[in-house]
N, C-alpha and C positions, 0 to 999 in steps of 0.2 A: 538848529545850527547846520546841520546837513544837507538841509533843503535850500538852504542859504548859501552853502557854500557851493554846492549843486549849482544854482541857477547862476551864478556868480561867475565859474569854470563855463560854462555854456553859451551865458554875453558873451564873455570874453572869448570865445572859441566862435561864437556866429562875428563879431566886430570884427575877427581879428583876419577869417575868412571873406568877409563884404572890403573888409580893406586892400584883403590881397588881389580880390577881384579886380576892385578900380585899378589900382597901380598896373597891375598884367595890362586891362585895357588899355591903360595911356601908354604902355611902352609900348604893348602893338601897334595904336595908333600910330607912335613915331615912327617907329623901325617901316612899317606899311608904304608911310607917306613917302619916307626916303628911299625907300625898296621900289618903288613907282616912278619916283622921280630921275631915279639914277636908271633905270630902265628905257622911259619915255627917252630920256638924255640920248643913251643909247642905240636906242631904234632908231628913232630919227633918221641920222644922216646915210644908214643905212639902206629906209625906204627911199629918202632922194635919191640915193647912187643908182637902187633899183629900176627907180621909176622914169629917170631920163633919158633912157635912148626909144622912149614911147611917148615922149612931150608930143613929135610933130604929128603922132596918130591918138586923136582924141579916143576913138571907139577901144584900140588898144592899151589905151594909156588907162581906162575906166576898167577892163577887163581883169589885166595886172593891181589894180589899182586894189579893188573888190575882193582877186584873191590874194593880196599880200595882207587885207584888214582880215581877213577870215583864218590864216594861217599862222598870225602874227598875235591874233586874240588882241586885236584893238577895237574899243568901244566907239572913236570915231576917227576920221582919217578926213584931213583937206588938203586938194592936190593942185598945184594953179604953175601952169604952161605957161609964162609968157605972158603975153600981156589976156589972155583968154578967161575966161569965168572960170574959177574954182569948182574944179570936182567937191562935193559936198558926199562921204558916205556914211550912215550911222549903223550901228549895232544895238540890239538888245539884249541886257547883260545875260552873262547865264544861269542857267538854275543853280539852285547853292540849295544846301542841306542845311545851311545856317541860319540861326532864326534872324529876324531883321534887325531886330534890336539889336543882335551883336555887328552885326555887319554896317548899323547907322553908329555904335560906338568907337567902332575902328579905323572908318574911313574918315578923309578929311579932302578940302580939295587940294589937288596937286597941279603947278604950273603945264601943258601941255608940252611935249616936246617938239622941238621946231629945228628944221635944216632945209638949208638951200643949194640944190646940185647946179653946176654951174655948165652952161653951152648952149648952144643955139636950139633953142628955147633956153631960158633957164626954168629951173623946176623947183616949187616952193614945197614945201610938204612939215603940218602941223597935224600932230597924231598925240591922242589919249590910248591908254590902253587900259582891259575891262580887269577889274582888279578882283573877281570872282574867285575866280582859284584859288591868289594869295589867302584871300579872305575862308576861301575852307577848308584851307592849310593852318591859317590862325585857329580857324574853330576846333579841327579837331585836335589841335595843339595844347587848346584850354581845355576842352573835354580831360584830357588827360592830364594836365595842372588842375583837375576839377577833382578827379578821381583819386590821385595823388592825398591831395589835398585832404580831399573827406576821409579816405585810406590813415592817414594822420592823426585825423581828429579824432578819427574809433580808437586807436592805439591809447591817444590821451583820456577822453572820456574814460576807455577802460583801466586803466594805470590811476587816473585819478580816485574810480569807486573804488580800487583793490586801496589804495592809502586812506581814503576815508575809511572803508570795512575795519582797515589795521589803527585807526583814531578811535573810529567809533570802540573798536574792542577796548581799549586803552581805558580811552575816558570811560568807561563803561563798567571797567572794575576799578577804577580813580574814585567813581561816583558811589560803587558798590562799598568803599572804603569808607566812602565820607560816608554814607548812612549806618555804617555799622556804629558809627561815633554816636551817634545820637537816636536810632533806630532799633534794626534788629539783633542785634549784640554785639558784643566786644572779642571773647573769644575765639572769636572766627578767622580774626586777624592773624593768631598768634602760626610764627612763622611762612606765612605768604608773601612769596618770592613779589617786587615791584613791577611792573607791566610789561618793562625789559625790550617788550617789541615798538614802542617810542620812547628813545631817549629822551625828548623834552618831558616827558609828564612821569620819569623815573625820579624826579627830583621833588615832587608832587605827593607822588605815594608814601616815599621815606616820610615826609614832611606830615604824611595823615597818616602814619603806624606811630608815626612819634608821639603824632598828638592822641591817638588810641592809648596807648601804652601809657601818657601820664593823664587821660581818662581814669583808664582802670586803675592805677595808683590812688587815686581819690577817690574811686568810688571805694579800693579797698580800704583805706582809710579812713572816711567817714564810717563804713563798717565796722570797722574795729573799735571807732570812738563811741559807736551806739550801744558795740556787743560790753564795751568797758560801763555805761550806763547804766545798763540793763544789770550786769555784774551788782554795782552799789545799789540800785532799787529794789532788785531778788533778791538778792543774797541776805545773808544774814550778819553784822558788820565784826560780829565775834569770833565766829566757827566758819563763817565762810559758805555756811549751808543753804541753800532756797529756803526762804521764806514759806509759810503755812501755805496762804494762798498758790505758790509755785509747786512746790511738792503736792498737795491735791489734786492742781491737774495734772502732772507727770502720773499722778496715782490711777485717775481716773483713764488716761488713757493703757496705763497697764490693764488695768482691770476690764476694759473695753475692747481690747485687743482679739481679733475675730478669731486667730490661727495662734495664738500663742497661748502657754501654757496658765494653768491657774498660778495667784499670787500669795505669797510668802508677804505678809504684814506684821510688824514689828516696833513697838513703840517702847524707849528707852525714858523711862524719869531718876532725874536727880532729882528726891525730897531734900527738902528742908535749904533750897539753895540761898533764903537769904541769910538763914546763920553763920553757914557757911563764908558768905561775905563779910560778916559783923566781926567772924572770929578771925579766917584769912586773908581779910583785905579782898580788893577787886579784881586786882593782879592775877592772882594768886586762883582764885575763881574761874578766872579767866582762861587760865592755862590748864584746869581741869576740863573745861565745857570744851575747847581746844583738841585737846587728848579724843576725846567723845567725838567729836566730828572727825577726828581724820580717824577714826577707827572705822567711823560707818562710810566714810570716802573710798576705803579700802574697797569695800565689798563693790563699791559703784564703779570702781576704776577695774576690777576686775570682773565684773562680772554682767553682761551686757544687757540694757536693759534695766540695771538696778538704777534707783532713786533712791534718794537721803532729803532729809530737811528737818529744821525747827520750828516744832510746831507751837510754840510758847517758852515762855523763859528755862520750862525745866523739864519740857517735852520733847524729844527728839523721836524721828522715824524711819523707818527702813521700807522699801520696801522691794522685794525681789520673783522674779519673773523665772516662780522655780516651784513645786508644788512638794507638799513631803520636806522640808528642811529646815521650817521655823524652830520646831526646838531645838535642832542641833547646831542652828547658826544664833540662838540666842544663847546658847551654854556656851559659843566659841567668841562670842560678843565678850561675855562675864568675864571669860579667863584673860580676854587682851584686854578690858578694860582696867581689872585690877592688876594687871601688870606692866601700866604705866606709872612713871614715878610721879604724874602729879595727882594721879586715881589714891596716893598716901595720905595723901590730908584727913585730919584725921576728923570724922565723923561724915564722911564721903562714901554714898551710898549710888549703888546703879541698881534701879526697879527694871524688870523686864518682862513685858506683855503683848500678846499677840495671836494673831491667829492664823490656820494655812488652810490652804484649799478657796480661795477666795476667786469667782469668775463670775462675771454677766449681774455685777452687783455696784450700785452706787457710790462712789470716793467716800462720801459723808455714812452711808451704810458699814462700810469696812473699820473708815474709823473709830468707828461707835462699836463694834463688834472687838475689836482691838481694846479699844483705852476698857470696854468693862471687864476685858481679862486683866489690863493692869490694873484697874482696880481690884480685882481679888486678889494680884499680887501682894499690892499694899495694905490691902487688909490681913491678909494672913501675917502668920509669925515671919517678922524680919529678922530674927535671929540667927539662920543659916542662911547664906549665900547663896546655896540650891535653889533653894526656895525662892529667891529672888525673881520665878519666872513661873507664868501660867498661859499654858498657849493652847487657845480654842482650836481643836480640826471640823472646816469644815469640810462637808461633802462638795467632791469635784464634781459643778452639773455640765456631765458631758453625757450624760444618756440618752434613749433612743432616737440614737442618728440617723435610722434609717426611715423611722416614722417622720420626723421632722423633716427629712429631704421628698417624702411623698406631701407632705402637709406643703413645702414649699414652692414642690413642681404643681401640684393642683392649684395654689394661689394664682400660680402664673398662666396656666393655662386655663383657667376660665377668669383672668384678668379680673381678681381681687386685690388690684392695684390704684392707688389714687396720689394725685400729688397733692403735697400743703402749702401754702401760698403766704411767705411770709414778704412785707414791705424792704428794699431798700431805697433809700432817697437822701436826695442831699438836700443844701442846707437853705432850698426855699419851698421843700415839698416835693420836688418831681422825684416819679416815682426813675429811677436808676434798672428793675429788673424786678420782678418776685423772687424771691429764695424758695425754692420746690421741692424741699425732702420726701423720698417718697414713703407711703404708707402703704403696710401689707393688711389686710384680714386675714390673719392665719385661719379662723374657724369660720367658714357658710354663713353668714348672718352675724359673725360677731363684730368686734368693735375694730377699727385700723389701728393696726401698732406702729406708734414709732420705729426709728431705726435699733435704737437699744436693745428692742426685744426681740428681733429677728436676723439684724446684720451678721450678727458671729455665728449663726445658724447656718445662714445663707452659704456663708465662707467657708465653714467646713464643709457643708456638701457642697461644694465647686458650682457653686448657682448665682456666685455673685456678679460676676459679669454679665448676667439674663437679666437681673432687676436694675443692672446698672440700663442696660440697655430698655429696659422699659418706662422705666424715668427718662430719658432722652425721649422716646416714641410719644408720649404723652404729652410732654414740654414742647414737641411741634407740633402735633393737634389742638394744645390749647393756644397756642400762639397763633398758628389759621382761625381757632374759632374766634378769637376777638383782638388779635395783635399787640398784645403785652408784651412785651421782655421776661424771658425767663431765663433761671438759673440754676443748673443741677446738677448733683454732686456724683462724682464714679470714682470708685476707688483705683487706687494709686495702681493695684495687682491687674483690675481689668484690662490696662496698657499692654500686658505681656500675652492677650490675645489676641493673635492674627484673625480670629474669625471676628470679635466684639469688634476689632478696630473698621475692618473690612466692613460690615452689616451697618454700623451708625454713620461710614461714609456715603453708603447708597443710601440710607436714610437721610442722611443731609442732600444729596444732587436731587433726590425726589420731592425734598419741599424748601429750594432755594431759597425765597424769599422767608419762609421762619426762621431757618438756617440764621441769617443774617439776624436775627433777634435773637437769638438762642447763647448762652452762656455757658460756659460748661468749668466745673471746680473740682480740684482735687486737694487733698489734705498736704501741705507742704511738708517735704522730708531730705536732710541732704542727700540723701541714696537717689531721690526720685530727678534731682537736675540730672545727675549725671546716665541716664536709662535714655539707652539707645533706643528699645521701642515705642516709650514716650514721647522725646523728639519727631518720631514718625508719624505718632496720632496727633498729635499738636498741630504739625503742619499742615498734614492733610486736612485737617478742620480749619483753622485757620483759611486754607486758600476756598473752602466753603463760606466762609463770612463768621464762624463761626468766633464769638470773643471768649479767652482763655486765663483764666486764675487761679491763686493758690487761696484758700481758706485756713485756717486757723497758723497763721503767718505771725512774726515778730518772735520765737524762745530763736533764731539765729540769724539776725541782720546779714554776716558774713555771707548768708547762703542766696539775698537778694539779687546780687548784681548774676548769680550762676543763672535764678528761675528769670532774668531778664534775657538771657542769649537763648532762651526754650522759646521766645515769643510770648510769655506773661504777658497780660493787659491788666490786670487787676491783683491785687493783696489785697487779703480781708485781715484784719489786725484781729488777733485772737480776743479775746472779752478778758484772759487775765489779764493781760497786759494796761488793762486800761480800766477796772475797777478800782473807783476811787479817785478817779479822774478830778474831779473839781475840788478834792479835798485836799489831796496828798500831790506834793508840789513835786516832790522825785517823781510820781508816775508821769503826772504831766510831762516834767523833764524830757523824761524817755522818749514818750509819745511823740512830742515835739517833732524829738531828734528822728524818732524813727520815721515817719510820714516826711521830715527832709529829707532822707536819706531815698524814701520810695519816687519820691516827687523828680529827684536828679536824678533818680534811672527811667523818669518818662515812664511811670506807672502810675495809676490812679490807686488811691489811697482811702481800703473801703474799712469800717469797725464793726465789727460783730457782735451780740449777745448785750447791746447796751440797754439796761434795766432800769437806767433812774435818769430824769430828764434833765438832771444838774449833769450828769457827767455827757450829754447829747450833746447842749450849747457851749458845754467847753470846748466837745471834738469840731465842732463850726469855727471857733476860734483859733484852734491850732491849723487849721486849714486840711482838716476830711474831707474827702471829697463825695463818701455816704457813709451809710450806716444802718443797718438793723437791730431788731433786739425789740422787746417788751415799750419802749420807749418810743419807736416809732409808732407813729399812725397815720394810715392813709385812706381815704373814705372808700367803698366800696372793697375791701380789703379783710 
């Protein structure tokens, strides 16, 4: 459009200059012709008056004659005495500095001038005169109408680029507006004065803040209706608790947790809950299991980190990110539970079982280790309320951390590191990326460990950001060595190193073109949209080629439209979320909603951990756009 209107300013600025040219000509032309003419007029009877008292002396009359043309600057002069033959004298013009062309557009011919002196002789005299002069008088006249002129056009041309420069900027952040609408984020907008330095396009920007603003209004609101979704599929429709499968994973990630402390686990049963119904109605039931859940709500609203859920009609569970505390919080459990007024009902019983010191051990391990202290609960004498509780200590395995961080630096430094190559594809086969967790040999020769057994190692001795970056190093060597797409995970803490961020950017400028294959994911968190130093690493990767997403994505919709203004390119939809996909019509539900909800923020919508091939071809139908998991398969893979 600049270049258009550039050339456009320039016709119109050469036309407008070729026009002024002609016109200047033809007025010289006039003014010239009648400047000559009115001249010749004049001369004239002057040269008769001169030339007549030399009528009756030819040889004088010719001398005079000669120098009044030479004096007079006339081009030709005829002088006739009488009845005698005409003096005939010519000139040859004079030199001019003018090019010809201007001097053949300016002249014209003009009538000669003529007069006749009267006496014995009479004396005729018809004289041109050489119009040289006038003519480079005109030129350097227009030279200077020339100079003027172009002197004009710079001022314009330059006045013009500075109003374009001041459009371009304009439109520039106009344009910058409208893509944040459908682009790179939304709250970029918030408070950004209108472009101010062109009025016409201030009425523009309001008009695209406005429509930002009730953007974000719906994308908050489709969030809210997915997080209300997700509410009635988790939850539990009595107590309000997570569901077994929900609380497991909040469980598992306590217990997975690299820097935080060992876990306090805690399993609560009501025996006998259905006499309890036979005898007190359902109601009545109701407002006991009630009572139960917001006791253990408590502990989770205060105390950061804790999870609650119902793990079965008559199982409930705690579990807390606190080592040392189980029995004193399952004796504190006891006395608030029997002193609610619906814990009176009478033959209402609260079992309590559990275990502490819990770390670097499996959701389903913990459980199991848990419910068999509640079963020794239940077997023992329920006849005191003390007793109502038996809590395993286990051992906190945090020992030798110093062998462990030698075990860890030697892994790395004689690179006993390897990546694993899981499938993601959509829904006609193509492969979308490999998923690349990496794998350590902690022992010379021994087997490669998952992340499980060495991540929370790594993390306490401050090494996680080495093997984040060695997973990167490895995912652009193996993308040179056969150009796959790959996809590899760094934790969320690696961010908040200036050296990690700085070393994987020279890493990415030294192998552009895998760069631009390369994938990189971090574990989604609301803490982590809002991380200043994150924003930093995103972007600088991002302007590398590099594609960016969050993994085990969907327990907080709300938090989607935040990791959309980080530059997200991908969600990976967590595996709870979506087990049991083709059976259970709530998850579906969810699903649905939530993959709408990624889809209108222009994210691609990937699933994780999918296990059974009923719940694959459903995620094709809800419109995934890939997926991994035990279910995929891709040949050579």
């Amino acid at each position: 459009m600049t270049r258009r209107l550039l050339g456009l300013v320039a016709a119109a600025l050469a036309l407008g200059l070729f026009a002024g040219l002609l016109l200047h000509l033809a007025a010289l032309r006039e003014s010239l012709g009648a400047e000559l003419r009115r001249h010749q007029q004049a001369l004239a009877p002057v040269a008769a008056a001169a030339l007549a008292p030399y009528a009756a002396q030819p040889a004088l009359l010719a001398e005079r004659a000669g120098r009044l043309a030479e004096q007079a600057g006339l081009q030709s002069l005829r002088v006739r005495a009488g009845m005698e033959a005409a003096l005939e004298l010519q000139r040859s013009p004079a030199a001019m500095s003018a090019p010809s062309w201007f001097a053949a557009a300016i002249t014209r011919d003009v009538p000669a001038g003529e007069a006749t002196a009267d006496g014995p002789p009479t004396v005729q005299v018809r004289l041109q005169a050489d119009p040289a002069a006038a003519i480079e008088a005109a030129w350097r006249g227009t030279l200077a109408w020339m100079a003027w002129g172009l002197a004009a056009t710079v001022v314009v041309v330059l006045a013009t680029l500075a109003l374009l420069r001041q459009w371009r900027s304009a439109l520039a952040a106009a344009a910058a507006r409208a893509r944040e609408i459908g682009g790179d984020g939304l709250a970029a907008l918030d408070g950004a004065p209108p472009p101010g330095a062109v009025p016409e396009l201030d009425e523009i920007a309001r008009a695209l803040d406005a429509a930002v603003l009730r953007l974000r209004g719906l994308f908050d609101a489709q969030a809210a209706q997915v997080a209300q979704l997700r509410q009635r599929v988790q939850t539990d429709a009595v107590t309000g608790l997570p569901v077994r499968e929900q609380f497991v994973s909040r469980l598992a990630d306590l217990l997975s947790d690299p820097v935080g402390p060992a876990v306090a686990l805690l399993l609560v049963r009501v025996p006998a809950l259905e006499r309890l119904n036979e005898r007190h109605g359902r109601e009545a039931t109701d407002r006991l299991l009630a009572a139960l859940a917001d006791v253990l709500l408590t502990y989770v609203d205060r105390v950061a980190g804790a999870c609650a859920g119902r793990l079965n009609g008559t199982d409930f569970a705690l579990g807390l990110p606190a080592a040392g505390i189980a029995r004193e919080t399952a004796e504190a459990l006891q006395r608030a539970l029997r002193a609610t007024p619906p814990a009176r009902l009478a033959g209402a019983r609260f079992l309590l079982g559990g275990c502490d010191g819990l770390r670097e051990i499996a959701a389903g391990e913990a459980l199991a280790a848990a419910d068999a202290a509640l079963a020794r609960t239940e077997a023992g004498d329920t006849s005191d309320p003390a007793q109502w509780i038996v809590i395993d200590d286990l051992p906190d395995a945090r020992g030798g951390g110093r062998a462990w961080r030698e075990q860890l630096e030697q892994a790395l430094q004689q690179s006993r590191v390897r990546l694993g190559a899981y499938p993601v594809v959509d829904a006609q086969g193509t492969l979308i990326h490999l998923e690349c967790p990496l794998r350590v040999q902690l022992e010379p020769g021994g087997e490669y460990q998952v992340a499980r057994r060495w991540l929370a190692l790594a993390a306490r001795s401050g090494l996680l950001h080495e093997f984040d970056r060695a997973a990167i190093e490895l995912a652009l060597a193996a993308i040179e060595a056969d150009g796959r797409p790959r996809c590899v995970h760094v934790a969320a803490r690696s961010f908040a190193s200036a050296e990690f961020v700085a070393r994987v950017r020279g890493s990415l400028e030294a192998a552009p073109m895998a760069a631009r294959r390369l994938a990189i994911e971090w574990t989604d968190s609301e803490r982590s949209a809002s991380s200043v130093a994150l924003r930093s690493a995103l972007a600088q990767w991002r302007h590398a080629g590099v594609t960016v997403g969050v993994e085990h994505a969907g327990a907080s919709p709300q938090a989607l439209p935040a990791l959309k203004e980080l530059g997200v390119q991908f969600v990976k939809i967590d595996a709870r979320h979506l087990r049991g996909l083709a059976q259970d019509d709530a998850v579906r539900g969810y699903a649905r909603s939530l993959v709408t909800l990624v889809h209108s923020l222009g994210l691609v919508a990937l699933a994780e951990g999918i296990d059974e091939p009923l719940d694959l071809q459903a995620l094709w139908a809800l419109g995934f756009d890939g997926a991994t998991g035990t279910a995929v398969r891709l040949d050579g893979v």
